[in-house]
KEKE-3310 file (N, C-alpha, C; in steps of 0.2 Angstrom, whole numbers, plus 5000, padded with zeros to 4 digits):
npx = (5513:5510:5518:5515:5502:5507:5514:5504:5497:5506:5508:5495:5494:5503:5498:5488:5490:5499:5489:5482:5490:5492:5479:5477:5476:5482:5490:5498:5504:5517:5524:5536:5547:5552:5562:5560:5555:5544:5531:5525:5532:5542:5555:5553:5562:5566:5566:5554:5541:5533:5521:5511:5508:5511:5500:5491:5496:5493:5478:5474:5478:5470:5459:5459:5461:5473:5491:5504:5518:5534:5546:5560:5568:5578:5573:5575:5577:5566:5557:5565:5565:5554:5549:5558:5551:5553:5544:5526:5518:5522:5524:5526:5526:5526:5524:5513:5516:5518:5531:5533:5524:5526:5533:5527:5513:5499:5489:5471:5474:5479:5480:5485:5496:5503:5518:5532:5546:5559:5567:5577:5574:5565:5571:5577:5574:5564:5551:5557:5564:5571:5576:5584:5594:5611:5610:5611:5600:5593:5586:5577:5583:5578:5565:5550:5548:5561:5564:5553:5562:5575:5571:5565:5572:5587:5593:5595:5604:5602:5610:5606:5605:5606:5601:5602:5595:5582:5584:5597:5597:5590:5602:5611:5606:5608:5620:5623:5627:5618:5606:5594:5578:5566:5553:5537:5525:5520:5530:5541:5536:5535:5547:5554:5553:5547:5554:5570:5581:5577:5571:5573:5570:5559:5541:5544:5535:5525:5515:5523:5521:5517:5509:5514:5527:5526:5515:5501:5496:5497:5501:5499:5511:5512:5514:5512:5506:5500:5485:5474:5479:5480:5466:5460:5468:5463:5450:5449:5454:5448:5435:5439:5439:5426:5423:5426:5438:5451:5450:5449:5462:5469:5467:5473:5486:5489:5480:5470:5460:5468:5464:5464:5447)
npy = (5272:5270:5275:5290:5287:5288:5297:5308:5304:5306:5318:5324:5320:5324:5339:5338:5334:5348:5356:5354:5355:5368:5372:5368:5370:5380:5377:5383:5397:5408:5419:5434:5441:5450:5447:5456:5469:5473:5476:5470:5458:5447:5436:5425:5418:5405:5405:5408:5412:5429:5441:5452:5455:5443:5433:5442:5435:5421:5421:5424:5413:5403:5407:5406:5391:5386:5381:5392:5397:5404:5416:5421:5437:5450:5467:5478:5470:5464:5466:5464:5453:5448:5449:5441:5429:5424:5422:5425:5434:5450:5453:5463:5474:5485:5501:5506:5514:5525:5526:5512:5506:5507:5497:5483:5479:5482:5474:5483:5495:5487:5493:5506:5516:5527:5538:5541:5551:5547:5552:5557:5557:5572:5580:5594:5592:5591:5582:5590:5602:5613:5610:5598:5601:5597:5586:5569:5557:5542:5526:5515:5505:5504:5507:5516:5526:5530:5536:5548:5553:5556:5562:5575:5580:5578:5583:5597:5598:5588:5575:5560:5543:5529:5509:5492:5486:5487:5485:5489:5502:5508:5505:5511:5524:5523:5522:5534:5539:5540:5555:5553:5544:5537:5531:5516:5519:5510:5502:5509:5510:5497:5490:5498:5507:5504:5493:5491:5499:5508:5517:5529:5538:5545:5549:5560:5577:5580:5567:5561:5567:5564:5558:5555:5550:5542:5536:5526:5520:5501:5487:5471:5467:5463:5454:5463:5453:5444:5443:5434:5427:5440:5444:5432:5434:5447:5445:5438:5443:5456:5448:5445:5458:5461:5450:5453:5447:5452:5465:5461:5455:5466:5474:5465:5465:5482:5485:5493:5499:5499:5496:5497:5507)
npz = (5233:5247:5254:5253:5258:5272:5276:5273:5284:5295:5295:5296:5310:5320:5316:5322:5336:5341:5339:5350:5360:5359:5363:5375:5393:5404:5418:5426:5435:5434:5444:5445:5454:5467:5484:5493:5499:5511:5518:5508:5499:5505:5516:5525:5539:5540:5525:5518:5506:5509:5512:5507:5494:5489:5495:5487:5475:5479:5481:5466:5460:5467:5461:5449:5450:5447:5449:5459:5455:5461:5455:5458:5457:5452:5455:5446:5435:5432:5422:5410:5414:5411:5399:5391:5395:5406:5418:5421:5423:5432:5450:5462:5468:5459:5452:5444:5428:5415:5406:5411:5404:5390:5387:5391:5396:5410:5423:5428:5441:5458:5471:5481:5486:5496:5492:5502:5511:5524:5536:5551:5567:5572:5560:5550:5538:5521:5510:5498:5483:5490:5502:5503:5493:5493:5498:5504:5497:5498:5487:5478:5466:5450:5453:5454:5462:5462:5447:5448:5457:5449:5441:5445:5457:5456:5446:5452:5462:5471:5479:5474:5477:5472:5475:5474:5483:5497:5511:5511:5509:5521:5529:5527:5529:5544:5547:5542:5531:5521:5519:5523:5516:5501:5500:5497:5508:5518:5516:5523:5537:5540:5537:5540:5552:5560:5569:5578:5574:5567:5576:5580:5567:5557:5545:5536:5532:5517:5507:5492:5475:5457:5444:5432:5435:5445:5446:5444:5453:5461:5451:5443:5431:5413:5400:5383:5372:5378:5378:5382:5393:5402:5402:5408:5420:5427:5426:5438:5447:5448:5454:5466:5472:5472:5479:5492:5497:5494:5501:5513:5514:5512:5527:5535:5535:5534:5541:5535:5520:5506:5494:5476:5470)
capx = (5507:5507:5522:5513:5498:5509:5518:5499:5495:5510:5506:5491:5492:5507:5493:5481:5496:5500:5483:5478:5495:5489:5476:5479:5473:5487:5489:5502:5504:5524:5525:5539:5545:5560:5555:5564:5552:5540:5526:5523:5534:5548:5555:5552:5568:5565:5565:5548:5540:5529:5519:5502:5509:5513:5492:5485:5495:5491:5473:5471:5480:5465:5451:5460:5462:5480:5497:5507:5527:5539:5551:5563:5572:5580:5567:5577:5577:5559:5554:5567:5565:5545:5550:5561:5549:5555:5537:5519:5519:5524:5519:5530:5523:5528:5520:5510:5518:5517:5536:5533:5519:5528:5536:5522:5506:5499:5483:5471:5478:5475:5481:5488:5501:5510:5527:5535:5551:5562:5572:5580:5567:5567:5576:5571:5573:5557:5554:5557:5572:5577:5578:5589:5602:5616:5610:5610:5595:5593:5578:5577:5585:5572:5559:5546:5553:5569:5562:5553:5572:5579:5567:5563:5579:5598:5595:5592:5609:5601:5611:5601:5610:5604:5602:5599:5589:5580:5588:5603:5596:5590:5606:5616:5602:5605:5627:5624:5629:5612:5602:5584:5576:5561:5549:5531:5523:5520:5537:5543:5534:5534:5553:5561:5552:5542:5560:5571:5584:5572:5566:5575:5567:5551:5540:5542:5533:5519:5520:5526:5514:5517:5507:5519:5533:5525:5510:5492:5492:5502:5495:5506:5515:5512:5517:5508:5504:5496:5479:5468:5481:5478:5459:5460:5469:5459:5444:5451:5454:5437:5432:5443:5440:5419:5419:5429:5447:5458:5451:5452:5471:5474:5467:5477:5492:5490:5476:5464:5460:5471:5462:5461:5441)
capy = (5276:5268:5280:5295:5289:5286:5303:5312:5301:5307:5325:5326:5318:5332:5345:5337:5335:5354:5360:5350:5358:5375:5375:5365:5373:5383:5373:5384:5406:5409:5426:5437:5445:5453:5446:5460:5475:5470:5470:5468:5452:5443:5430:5421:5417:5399:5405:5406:5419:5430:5446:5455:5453:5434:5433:5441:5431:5416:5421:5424:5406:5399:5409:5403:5384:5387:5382:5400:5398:5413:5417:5427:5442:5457:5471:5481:5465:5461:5468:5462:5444:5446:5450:5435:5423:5418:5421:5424:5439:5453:5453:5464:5481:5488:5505:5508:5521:5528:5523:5505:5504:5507:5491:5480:5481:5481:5474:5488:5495:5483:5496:5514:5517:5532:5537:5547:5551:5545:5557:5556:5562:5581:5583:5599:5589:5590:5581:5597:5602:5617:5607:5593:5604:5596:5580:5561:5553:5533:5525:5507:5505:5502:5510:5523:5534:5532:5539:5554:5558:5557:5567:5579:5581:5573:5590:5602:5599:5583:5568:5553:5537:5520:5505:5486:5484:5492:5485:5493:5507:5508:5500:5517:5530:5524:5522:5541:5540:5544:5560:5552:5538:5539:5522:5516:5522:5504:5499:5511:5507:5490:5486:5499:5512:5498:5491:5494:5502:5514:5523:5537:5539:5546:5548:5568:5580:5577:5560:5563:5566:5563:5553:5553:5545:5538:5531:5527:5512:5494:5482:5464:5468:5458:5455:5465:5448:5437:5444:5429:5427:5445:5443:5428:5436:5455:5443:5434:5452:5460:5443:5446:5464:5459:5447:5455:5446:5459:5472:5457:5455:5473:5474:5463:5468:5488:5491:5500:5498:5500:5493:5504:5506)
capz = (5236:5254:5258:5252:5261:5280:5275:5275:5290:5300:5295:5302:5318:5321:5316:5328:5342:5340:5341:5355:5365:5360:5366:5382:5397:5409:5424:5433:5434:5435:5445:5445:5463:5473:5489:5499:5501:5516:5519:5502:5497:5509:5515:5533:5542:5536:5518:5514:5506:5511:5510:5505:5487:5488:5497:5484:5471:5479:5481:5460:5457:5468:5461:5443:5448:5444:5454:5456:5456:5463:5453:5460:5452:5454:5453:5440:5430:5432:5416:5405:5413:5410:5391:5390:5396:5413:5420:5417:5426:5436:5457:5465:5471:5452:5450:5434:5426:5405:5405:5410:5399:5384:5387:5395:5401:5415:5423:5433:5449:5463:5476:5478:5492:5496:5491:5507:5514:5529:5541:5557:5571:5572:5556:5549:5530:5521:5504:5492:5484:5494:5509:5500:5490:5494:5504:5497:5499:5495:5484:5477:5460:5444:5456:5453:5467:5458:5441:5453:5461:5445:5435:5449:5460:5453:5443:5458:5468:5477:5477:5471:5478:5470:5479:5473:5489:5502:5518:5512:5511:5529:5535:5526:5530:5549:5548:5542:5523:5519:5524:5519:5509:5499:5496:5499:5516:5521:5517:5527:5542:5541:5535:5548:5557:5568:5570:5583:5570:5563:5582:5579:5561:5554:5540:5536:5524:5512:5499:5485:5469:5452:5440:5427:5437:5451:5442:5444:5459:5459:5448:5439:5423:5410:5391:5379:5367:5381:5380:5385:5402:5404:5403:5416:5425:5426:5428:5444:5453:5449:5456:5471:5474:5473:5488:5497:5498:5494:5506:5518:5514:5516:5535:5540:5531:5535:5546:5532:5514:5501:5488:5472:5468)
cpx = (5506:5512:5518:5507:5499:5513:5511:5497:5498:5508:5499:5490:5498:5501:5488:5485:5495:5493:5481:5483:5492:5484:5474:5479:5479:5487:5495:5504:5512:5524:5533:5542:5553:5556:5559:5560:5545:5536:5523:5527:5542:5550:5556:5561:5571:5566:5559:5546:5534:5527:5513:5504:5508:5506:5492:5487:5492:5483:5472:5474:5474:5460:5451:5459:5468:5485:5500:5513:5528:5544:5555:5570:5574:5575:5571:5576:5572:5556:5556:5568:5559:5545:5553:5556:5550:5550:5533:5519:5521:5521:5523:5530:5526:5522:5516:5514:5520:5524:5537:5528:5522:5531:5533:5517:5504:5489:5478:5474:5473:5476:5484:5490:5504:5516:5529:5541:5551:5567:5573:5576:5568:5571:5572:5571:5565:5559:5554:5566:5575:5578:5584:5594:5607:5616:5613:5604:5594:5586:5580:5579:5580:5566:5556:5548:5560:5569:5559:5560:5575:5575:5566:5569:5586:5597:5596:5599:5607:5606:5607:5607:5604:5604:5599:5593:5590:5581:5593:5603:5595:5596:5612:5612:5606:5614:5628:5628:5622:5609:5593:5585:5569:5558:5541:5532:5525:5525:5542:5543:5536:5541:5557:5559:5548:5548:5564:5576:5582:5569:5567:5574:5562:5551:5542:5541:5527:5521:5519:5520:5517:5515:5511:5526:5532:5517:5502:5490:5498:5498:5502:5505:5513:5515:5512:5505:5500:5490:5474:5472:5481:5471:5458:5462:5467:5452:5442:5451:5450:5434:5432:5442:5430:5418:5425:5435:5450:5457:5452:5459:5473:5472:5471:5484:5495:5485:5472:5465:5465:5470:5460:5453:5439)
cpy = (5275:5274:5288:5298:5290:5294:5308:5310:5305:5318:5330:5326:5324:5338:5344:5337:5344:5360:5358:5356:5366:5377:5373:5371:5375:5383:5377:5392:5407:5418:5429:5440:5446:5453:5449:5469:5472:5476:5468:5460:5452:5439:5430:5419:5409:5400:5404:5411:5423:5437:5448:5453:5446:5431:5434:5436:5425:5413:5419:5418:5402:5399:5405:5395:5384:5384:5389:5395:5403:5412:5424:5431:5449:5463:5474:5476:5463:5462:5464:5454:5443:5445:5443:5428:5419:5417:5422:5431:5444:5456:5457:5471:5487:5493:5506:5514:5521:5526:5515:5503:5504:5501:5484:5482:5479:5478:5482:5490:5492:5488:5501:5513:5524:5532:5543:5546:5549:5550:5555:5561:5567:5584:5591:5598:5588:5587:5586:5598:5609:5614:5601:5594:5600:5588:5574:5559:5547:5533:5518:5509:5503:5504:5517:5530:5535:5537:5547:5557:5562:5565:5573:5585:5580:5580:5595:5603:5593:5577:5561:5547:5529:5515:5498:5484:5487:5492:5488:5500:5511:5508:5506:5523:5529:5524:5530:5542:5541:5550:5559:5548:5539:5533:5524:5518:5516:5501:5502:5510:5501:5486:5488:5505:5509:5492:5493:5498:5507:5516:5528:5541:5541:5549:5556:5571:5578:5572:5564:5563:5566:5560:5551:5550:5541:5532:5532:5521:5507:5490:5477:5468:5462:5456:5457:5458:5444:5442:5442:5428:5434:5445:5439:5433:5443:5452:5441:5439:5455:5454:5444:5451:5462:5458:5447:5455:5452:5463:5469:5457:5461:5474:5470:5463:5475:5489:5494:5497:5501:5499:5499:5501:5508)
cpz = (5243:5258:5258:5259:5271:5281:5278:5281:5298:5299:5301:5309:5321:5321:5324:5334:5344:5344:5347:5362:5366:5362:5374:5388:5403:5416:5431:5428:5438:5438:5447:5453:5465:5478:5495:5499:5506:5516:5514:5499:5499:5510:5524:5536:5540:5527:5515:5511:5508:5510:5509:5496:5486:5490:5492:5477:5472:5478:5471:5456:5459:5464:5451:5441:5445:5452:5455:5459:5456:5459:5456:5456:5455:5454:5447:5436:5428:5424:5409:5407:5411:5400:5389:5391:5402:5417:5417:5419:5432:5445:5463:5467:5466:5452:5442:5432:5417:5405:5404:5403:5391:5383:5391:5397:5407:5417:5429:5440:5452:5470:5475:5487:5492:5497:5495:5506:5521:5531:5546:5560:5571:5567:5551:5541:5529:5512:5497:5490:5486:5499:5510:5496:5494:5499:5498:5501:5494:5491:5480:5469:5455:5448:5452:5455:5463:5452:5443:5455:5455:5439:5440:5454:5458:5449:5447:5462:5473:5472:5476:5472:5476:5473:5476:5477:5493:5509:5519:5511:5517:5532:5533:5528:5539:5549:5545:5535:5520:5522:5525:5512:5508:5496:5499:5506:5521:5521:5522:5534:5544:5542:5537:5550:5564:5570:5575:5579:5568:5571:5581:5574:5560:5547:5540:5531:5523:5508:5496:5479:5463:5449:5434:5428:5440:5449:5445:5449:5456:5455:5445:5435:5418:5403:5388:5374:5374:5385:5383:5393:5405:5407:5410:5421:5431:5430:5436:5450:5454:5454:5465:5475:5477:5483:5491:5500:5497:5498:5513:5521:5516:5524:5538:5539:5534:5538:5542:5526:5510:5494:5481:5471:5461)
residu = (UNK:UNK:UNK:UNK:UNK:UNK:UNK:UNK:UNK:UNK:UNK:UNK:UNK:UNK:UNK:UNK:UNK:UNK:UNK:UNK:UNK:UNK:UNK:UNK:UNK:UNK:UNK:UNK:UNK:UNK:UNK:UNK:UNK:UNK:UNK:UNK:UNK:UNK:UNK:UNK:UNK:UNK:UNK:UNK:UNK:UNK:UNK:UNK:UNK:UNK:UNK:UNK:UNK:UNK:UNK:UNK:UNK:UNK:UNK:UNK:UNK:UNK:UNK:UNK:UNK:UNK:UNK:UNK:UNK:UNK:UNK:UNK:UNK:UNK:UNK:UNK:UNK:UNK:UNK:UNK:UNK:UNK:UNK:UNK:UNK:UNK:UNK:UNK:UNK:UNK:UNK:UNK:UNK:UNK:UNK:UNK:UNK:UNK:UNK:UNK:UNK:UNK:UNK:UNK:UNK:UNK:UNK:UNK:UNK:UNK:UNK:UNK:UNK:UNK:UNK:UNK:UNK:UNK:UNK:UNK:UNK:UNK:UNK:UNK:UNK:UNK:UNK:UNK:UNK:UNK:UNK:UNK:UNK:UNK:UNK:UNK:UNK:UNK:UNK:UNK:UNK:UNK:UNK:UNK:UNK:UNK:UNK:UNK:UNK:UNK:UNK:UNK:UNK:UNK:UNK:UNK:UNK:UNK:UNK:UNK:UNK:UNK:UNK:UNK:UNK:UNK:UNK:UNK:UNK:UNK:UNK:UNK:UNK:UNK:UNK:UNK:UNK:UNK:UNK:UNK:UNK:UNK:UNK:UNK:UNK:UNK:UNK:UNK:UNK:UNK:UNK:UNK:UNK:UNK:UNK:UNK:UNK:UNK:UNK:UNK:UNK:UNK:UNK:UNK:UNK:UNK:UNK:UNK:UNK:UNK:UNK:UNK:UNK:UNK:UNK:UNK:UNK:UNK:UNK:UNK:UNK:UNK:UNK:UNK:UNK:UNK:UNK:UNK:UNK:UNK:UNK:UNK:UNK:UNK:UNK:UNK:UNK:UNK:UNK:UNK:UNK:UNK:UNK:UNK:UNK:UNK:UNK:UNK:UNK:UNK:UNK:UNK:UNK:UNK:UNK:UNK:UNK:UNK:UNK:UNK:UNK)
# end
């Protein structure tokens, strides 16, 4: 009988263990991030990282009472590492878009950027496809713009050239294997037109528009199953957006709001 009754003993104290874990209180926010698109999220010469992106996450680890860790990932890979579990969520100037969505959610947009072109000064390239028949123009791999190129132009006669990363984009647009690259405005400015590299470059044309490719603003990704870390998290940004931080970060970031309303 004494076995039966150390046997129920041991049972429960498991149950009561378990429960205790599960509900345990989430002391640290694992974010997601390619930390090579500035002024959104970089890294200091030192290694540190940095950005408006890595701000506001740090901001919504405060406003949580949370730690935040970086995890760093390739941005095409970001999705299928958030799926696996390798973070909590995604912080990395990921546009919302009906495509992503079907594999992730997302929280509201925290921002909306425009998606231009880059040409060489005086170039009489515009972003349309009679004017880039036959060109190549660069865009960040797993991007938004990418899905824009690919849906709207790589049928048309334009070359659509791929790229892991956006330095090397810039660093073949200016050795003359590209004709034009196609990203955020801000990244464009910030990452190589206010550069000595980029003087002879500018933005040209109107941004780009599609809500079906290019989305509806940036916001984290998340996993569709973690609803309560969604809620936290949605809470922390209204909170943010309230008093004022975010539209703080953005001035000092870009000079003007960006903040979606």
């Amino acid at each position: 009988m004494n076995w039966k009754l150390s046997l129920c003993a041991a049972a429960a104290l498991a149950l009561a263990c378990a429960a205790v874990t599960a509900h345990a209180e989430q002391t640290t926010l694992r974010f997601g991030i390619e930390a090579a698109y500035p002024p959104f999220e970089s890294k200091t010469p030192a290694g540190q990282l940095q950005g408006f992106d890595v701000d506001v996450g740090n901001a919504v680890c405060a406003k949580l009472n949370m730690k935040c860790v970086w995890v760093e990932n390739a941005f095409d890979g970001l999705i299928p590492a958030l799926q696996a579990r390798k973070f909590d969520a995604i912080n990395s100037a990921m546009n919302i878009t009906a495509k992503r969505k079907q594999s992730i959610d997302f929280t509201p947009a925290i921002y909306v950027v425009p998606i231009v072109m880059v040409a060489k000064r005086g170039s009489p390239l515009k972003p349309d496809v009679a004017s880039l028949r036959g060109k190549h123009v660069g865009v960040l791999q797993g991007s938004s713009q990418e899905d824009f190129l690919k849906a709207h132009w790589a049928n048309a006669g334009v070359a659509v050239v791929s790229y892991p990363d956006q330095d090397q984009i810039y660093a073949d647009l200016v050795a003359g294997r590209l004709d034009a690259a196609v990203q955020e405005a801000q990244t464009a400015q910030d990452g190589f037109l206010d550069k000595p590299a980029g003087r002879d470059y500018q933005i040209v044309g109107e941004p780009l528009k599609d809500p079906a490719t290019l989305g509806e603003g940036t916001g984290f990704g998340m996993r569709k199953n973690d609803k309560a870390l969604q809620a936290k998290i949605v809470g922390a940004l209204d909170a943010l957006k309230q008093d004022g931080t975010l539209s703080a970060l953005s001035q000092k970031y870009f000079k003007r709001d960006i903040i979606a309303k």
